[in-house]
C-alpha positions as CSV (number, residue, x, y, z in Angstrom):
1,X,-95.4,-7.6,157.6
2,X,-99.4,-7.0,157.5
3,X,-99.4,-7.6,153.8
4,X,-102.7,-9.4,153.1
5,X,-102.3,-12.9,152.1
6,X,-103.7,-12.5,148.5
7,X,-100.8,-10.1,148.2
8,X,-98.5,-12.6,149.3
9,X,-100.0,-15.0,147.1
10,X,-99.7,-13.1,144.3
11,X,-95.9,-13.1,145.3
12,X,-95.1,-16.3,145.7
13,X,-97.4,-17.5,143.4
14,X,-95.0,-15.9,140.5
15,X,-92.0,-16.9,142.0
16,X,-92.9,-20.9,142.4
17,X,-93.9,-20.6,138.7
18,X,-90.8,-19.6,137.9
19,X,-88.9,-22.5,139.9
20,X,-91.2,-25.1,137.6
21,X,-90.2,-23.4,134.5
22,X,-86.9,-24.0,135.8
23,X,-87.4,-27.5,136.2
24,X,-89.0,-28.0,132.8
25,X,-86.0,-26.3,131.7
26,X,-83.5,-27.9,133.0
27,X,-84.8,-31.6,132.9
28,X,-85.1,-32.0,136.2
29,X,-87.2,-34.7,137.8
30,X,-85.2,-36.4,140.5
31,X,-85.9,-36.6,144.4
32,X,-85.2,-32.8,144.5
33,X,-88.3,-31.8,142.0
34,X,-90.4,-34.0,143.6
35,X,-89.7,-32.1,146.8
36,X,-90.1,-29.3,145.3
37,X,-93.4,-29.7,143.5
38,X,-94.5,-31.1,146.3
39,X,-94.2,-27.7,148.7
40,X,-95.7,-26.3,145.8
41,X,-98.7,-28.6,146.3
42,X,-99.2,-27.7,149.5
43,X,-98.6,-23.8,148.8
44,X,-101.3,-24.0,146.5
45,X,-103.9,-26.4,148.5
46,X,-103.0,-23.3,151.5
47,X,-104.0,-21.0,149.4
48,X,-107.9,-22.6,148.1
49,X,-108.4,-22.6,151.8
50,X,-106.9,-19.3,153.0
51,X,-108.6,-17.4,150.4
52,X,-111.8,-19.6,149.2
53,X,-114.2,-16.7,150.2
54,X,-112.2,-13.7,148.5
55,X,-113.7,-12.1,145.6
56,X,-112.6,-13.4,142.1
57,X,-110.3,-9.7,141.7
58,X,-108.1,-10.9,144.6
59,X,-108.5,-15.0,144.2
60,X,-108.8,-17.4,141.2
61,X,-109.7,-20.7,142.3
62,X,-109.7,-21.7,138.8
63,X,-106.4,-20.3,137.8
64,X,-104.9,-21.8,140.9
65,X,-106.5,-25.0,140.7
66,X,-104.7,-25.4,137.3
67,X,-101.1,-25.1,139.2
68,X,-101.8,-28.3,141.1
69,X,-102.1,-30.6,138.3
């Protein structure tokens, strides 16, 4: 689609929140979770670069900073 990407940030952002609430949840820190967190890593290193210049309404560096640690 010609969503903007803050949009789909937004998105995904919610639903790869939920999948490490799930793994809290469940106990799960195998192989799996690692490759898991790790797309999330990158998901959220993608987004400080795709949308470093967007105005704090459609981009929180901060907020998202705090979902790579």
């Amino acid at each position: 689609g010609n969503e903007p990407f803050n949009v789909i940030y937004d998105f995904v952002f919610d639903r790869l929140r939920s999948v490490r609430q799930d793994l809290v949840i469940q106990r799960i820190q195998d192989e799996t979770a690692i490759s898991i967190l790790e797309v999330v890593v990158r998901f959220h290193l993608y987004a400080t670069f795709r949308l470093e210049k967007e105005p704090i309404e459609k981009f929180d560096p901060h907020i998202n900073r705090k979902h790579l640690i």
